[in-house]
N, C-alpha and C positions, 0 to 999 in steps of 0.2 A: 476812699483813700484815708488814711489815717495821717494825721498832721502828728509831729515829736517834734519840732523844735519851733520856738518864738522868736519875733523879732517885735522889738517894739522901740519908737521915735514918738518926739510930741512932734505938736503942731498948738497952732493958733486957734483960740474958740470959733471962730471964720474960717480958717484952712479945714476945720473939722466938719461946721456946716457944710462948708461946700463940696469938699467928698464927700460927706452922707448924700446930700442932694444929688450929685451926680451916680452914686450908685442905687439910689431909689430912682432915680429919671432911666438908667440900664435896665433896671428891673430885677436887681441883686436884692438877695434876702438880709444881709448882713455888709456890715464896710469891711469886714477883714475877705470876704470872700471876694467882694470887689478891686480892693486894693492887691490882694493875690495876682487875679487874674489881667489886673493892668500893668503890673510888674515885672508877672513872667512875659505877657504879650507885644514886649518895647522891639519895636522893629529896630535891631541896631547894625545896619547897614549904612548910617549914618555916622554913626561912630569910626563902622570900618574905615569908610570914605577919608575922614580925618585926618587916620591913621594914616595914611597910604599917601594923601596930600603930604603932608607932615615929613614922610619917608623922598618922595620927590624932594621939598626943600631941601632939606639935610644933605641928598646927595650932590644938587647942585649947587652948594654953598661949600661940599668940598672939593669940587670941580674947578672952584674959581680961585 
């Protein structure tokens, strides 16, 4: 797969140990390869859940 675009954030000298460490504990050869694929992999069905909570209040706040 060919990568074209960048995204780059700091972190903390510690924020950055500690992802390197957690992507060498997965067994990742690189932190950008790691931090990819824990980023695309965010289960966000929790988010939905939220969402949808969120949608219920709203409706019955205009009910009332």
């Amino acid at each position: 797969m060919s990568y074209t675009r960048n995204i780059r954030f700091r972190v903390t000298s510690l924020q950055y140990q500690i992802i390197k460490n957690k992507a060498q504990v997965a067994g990742y050869k690189t932190v950008s390869e790691f931090v990819r694929d824990t980023v695309m992999n965010i289960d966000f069905s929790m988010e939905k859940l939220i969402k949808e909570i969120h949608e219920i209040i709203v409706e019955e706040k205009k009910r009332k």
